[in-house]
ZADO-1210 file (C-alpha; in nm, 4 decimals, padded with zeros to 6 digits):
<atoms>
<atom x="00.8029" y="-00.2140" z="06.4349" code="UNK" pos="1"/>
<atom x="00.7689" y="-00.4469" z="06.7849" code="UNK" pos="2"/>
<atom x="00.8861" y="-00.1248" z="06.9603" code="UNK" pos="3"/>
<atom x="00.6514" y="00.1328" z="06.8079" code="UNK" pos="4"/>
<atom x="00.3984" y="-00.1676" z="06.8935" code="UNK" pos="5"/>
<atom x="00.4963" y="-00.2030" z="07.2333" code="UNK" pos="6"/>
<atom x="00.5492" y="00.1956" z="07.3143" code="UNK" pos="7"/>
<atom x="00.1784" y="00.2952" z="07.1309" code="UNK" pos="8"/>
<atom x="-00.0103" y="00.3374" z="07.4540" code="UNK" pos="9"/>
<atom x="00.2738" y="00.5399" z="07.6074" code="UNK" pos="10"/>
<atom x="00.3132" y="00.7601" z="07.2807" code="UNK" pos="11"/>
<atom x="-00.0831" y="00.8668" z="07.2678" code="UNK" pos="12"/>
<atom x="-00.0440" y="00.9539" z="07.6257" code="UNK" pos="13"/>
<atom x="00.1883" y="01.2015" z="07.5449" code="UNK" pos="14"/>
<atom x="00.0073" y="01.3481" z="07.2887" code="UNK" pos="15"/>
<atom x="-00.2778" y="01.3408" z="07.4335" code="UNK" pos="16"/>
<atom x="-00.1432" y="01.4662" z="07.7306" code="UNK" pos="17"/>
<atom x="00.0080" y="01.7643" z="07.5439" code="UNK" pos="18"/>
<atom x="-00.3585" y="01.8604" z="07.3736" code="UNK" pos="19"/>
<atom x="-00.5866" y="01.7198" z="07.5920" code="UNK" pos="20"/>
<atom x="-00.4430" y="01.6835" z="07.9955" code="UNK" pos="21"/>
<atom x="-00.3929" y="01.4195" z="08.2069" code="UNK" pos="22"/>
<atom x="-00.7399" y="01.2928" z="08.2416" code="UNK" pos="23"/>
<atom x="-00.7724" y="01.2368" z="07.8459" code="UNK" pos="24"/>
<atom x="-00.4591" y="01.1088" z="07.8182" code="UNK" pos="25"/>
<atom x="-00.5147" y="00.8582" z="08.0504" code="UNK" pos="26"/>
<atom x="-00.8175" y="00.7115" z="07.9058" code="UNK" pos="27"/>
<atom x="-00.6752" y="00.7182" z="07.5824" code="UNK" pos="28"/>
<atom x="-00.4061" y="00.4857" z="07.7188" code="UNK" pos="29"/>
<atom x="-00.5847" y="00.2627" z="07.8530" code="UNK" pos="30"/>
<atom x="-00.8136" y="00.2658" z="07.5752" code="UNK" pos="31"/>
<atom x="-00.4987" y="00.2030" z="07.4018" code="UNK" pos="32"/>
<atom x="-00.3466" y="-00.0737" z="07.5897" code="UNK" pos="33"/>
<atom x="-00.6392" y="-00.2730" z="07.5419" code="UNK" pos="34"/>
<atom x="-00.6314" y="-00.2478" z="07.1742" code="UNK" pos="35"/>
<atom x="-00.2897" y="-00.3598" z="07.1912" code="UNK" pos="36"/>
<atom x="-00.2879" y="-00.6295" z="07.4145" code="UNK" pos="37"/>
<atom x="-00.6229" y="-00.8140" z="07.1825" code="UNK" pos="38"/>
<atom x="-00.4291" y="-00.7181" z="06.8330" code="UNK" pos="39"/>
<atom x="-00.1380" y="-00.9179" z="07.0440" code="UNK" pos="40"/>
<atom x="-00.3883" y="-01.1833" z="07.1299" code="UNK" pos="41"/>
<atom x="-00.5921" y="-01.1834" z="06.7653" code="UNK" pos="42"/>
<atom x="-00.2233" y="-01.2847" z="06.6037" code="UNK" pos="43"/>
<atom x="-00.0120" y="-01.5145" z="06.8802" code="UNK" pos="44"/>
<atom x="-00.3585" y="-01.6370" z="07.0364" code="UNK" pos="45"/>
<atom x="-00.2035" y="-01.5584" z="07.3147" code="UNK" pos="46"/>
<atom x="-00.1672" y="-01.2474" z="07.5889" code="UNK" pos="47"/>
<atom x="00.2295" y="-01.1019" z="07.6471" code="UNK" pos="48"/>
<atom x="00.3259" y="-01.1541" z="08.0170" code="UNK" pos="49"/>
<atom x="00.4409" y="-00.7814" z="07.9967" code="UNK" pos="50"/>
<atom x="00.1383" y="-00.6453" z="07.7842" code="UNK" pos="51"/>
<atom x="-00.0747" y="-00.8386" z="08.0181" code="UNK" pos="52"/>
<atom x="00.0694" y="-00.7363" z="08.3799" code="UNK" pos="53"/>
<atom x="00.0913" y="-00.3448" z="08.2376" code="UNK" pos="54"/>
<atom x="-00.2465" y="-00.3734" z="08.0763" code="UNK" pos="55"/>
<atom x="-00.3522" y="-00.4900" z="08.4280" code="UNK" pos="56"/>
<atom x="-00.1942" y="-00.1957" z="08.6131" code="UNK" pos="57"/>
<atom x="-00.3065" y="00.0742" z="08.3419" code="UNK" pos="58"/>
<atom x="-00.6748" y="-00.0135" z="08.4150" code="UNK" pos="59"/>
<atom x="-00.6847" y="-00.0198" z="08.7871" code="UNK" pos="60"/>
<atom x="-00.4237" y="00.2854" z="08.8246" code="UNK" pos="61"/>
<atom x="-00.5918" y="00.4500" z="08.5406" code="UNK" pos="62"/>
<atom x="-00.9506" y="00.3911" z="08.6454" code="UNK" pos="63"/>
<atom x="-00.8752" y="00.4751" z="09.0073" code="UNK" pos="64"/>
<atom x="-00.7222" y="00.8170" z="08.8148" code="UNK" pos="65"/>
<atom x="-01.0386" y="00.8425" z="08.6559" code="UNK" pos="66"/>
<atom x="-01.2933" y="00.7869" z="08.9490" code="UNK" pos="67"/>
<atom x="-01.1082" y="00.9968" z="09.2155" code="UNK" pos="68"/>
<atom x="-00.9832" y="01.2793" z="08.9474" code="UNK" pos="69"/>
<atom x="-00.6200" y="01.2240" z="09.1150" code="UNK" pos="70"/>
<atom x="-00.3319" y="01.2022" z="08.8725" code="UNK" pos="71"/>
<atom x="-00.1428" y="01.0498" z="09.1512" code="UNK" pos="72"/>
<atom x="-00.2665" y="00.6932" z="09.0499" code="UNK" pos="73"/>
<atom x="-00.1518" y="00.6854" z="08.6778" code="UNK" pos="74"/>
<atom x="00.1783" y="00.8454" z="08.8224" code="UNK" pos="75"/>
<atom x="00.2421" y="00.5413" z="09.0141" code="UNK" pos="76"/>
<atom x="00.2012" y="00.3152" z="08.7197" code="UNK" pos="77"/>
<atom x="00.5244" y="00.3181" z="08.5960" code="UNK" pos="78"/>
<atom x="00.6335" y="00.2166" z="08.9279" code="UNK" pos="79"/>
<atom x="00.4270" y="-00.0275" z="08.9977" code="UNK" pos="80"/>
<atom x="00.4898" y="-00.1911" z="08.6830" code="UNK" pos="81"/>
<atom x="00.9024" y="-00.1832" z="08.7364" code="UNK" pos="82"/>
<atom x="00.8705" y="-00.2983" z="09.1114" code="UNK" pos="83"/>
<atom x="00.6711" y="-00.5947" z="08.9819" code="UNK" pos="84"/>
<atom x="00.8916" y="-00.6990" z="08.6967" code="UNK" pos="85"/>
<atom x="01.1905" y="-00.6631" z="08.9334" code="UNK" pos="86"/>
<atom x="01.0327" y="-00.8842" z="09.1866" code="UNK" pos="87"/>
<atom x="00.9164" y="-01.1251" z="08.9001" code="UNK" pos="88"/>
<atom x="01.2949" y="-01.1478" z="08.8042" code="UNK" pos="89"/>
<atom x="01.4102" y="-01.1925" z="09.1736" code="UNK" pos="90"/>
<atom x="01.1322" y="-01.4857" z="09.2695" code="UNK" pos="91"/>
<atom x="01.2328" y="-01.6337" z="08.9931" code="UNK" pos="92"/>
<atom x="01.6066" y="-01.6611" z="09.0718" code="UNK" pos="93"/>
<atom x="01.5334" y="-01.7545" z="09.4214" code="UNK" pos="94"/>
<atom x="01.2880" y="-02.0334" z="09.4112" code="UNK" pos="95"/>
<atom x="01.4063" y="-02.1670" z="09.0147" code="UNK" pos="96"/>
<atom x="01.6694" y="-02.3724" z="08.8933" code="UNK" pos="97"/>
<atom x="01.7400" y="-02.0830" z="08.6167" code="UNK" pos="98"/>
<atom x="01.6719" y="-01.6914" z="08.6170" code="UNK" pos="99"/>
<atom x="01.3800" y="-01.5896" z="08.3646" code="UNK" pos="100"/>
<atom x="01.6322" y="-01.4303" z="08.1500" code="UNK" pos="101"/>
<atom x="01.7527" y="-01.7749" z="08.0764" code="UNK" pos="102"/>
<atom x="01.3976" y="-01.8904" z="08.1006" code="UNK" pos="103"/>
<atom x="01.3213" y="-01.6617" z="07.7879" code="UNK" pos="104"/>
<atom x="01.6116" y="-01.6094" z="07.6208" code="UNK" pos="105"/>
<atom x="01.8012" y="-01.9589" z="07.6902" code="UNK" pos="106"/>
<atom x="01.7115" y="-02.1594" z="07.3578" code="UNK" pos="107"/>
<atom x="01.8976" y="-01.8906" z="07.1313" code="UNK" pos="108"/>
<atom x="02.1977" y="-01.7712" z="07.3728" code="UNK" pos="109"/>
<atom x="02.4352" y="-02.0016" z="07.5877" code="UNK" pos="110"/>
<atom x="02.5921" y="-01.8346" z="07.8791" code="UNK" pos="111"/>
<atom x="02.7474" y="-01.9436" z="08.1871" code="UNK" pos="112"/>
<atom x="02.5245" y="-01.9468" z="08.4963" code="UNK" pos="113"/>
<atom x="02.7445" y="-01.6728" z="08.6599" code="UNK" pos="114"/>
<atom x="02.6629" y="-01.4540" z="08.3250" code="UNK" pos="115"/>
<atom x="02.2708" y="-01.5244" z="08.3863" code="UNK" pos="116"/>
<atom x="02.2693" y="-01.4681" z="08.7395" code="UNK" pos="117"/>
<atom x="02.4598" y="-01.1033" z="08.7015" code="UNK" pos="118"/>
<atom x="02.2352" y="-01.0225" z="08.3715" code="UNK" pos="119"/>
<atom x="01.9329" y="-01.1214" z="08.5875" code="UNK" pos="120"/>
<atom x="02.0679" y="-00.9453" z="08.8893" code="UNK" pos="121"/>
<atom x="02.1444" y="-00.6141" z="08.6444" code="UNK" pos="122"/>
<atom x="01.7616" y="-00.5625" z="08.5685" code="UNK" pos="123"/>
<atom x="01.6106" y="-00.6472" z="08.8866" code="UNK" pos="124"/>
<atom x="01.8680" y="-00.3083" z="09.0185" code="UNK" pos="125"/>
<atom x="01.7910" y="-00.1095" z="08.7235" code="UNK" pos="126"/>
<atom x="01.4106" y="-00.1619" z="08.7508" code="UNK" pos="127"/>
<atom x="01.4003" y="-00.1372" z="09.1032" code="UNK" pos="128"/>
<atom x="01.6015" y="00.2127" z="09.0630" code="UNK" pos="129"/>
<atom x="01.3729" y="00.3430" z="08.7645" code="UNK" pos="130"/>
<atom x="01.0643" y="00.3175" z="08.9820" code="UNK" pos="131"/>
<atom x="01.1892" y="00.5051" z="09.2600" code="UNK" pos="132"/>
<atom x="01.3162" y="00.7335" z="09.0439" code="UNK" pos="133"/>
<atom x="00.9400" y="00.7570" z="08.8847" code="UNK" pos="134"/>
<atom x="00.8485" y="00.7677" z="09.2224" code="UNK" pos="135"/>
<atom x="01.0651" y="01.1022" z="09.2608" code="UNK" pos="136"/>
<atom x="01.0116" y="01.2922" z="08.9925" code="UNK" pos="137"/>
<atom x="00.6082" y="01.2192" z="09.0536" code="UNK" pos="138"/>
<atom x="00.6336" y="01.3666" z="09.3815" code="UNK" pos="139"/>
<atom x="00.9056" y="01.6178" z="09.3357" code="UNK" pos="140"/>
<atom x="00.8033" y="01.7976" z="08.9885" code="UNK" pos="141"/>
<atom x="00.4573" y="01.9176" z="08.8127" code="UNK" pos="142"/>
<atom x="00.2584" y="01.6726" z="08.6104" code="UNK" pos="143"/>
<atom x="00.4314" y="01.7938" z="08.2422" code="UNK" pos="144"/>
<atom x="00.7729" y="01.7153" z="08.3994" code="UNK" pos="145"/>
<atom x="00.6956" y="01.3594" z="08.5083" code="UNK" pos="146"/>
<atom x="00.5247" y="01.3252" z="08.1558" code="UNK" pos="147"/>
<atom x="00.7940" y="01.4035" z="07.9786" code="UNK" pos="148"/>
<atom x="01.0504" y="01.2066" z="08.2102" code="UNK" pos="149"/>
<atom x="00.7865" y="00.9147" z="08.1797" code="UNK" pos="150"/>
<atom x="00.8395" y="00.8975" z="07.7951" code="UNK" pos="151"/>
<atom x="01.1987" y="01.0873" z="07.7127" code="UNK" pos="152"/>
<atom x="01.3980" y="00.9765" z="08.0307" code="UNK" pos="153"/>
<atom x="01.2659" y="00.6060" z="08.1305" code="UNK" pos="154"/>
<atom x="01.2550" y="00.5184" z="07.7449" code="UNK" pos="155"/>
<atom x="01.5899" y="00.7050" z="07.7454" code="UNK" pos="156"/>
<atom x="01.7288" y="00.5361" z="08.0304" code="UNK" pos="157"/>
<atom x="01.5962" y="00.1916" z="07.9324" code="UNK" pos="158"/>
<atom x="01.7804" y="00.2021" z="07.6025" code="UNK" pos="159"/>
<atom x="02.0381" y="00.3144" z="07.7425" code="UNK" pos="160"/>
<atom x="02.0699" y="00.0249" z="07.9883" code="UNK" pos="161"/>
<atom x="01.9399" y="-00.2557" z="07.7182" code="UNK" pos="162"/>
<atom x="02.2342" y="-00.1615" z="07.5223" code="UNK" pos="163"/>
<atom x="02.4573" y="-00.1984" z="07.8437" code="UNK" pos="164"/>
<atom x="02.3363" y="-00.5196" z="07.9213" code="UNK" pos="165"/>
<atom x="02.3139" y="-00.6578" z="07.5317" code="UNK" pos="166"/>
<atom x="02.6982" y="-00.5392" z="07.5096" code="UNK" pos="167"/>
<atom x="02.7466" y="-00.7407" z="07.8144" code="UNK" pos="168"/>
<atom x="02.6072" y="-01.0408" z="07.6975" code="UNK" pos="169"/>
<atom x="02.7881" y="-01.0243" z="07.3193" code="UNK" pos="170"/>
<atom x="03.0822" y="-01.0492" z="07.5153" code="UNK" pos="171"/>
<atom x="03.0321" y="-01.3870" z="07.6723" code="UNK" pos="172"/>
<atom x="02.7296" y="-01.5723" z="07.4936" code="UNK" pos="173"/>
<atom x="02.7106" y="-01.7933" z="07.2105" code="UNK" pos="174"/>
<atom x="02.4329" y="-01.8027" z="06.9762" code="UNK" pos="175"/>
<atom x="02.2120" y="-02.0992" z="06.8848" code="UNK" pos="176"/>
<atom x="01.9684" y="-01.9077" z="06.6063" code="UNK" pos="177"/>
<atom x="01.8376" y="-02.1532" z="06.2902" code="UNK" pos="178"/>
<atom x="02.1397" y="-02.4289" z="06.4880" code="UNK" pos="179"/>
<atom x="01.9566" y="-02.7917" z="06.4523" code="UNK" pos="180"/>
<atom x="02.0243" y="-03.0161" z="06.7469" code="UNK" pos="181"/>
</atoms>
């Protein structure tokens, strides 16, 4: 249900894309991201890191769509929104004693440093290659090409790499879930 939660915005600009163009589709998503980010906030009574950053992104890159009727804007989202998560990941690891993976997932999963600093290391590549590969396909194919790549291919390709990375892990972590201390 968390992923259907997390991909709604994305999904209605599809559709709406599909029915409606480019223009409609991206007010609808940011429309949409809004809603999600305060039904986010109404429950936790507090914003996601990720909702909020994209949310952020979606309404200047969408609005700028908007105001200068150039889909080039809401094409760069995607990007945008990788290249900052990537250099979120990498600031982190730099200037902390621990990589935000551990950060976030450290209280439920024990792992060697090394293990950390290569799962870290994994998703600052991956998004770093996903938004130059947005970057591509925005420049390099029509607007219902990058669409589809935007929902079928990086959702596709994100799996795809989650699973990579969560095999990794199972391999050398240990679990702490419901474990009192």
């Amino acid at each position: 249900m968390k992923l259907l939660f997390d991909f709604f915005p994305i999904l209605l600009f599809f559709v709406f894309f599909k029915f409606y163009g480019i223009y409609t589709a991206t007010l609808i998503m940011m429309a949409a991201s809004l809603i999600q980010v305060a039904v986010y906030w109404l429950k936790n009574r507090r914003i996601d890191p990720m909702q909020g950053i994209t949310l952020l992104f979606v309404l200047f890159l969408g609005g700028a769509t908007l105001l200068f009727h150039n889909p080039m804007f809401i094409k760069w989202k995607p990007t945008v929104v990788y290249w900052v998560f990537a250099a979120a990941l990498l600031s982190a690891s730099l200037w902390g004693k621990t990589t935000l993976l551990q950060k976030l997932m450290g209280k439920n999963v024990i792992l060697p440093v090394s293990i950390w600093s290569r799962l870290n290391l994994g998703w600052i590549v991956f998004f770093t290659l996903m938004g130059a590969v947005n970057i591509y396909v925005a420049y390099h194919f029509d607007t219902d090409t990058w669409v589809n790549f935007k929902l079928f291919g990086g959702f596709g390709l994100t799996l795809l790499f989650a699973f990579g990375q969560a095999a990794y892990l199972f391999r050398h972590a240990r679990f702490t879930f419901g474990e009192t201390q």
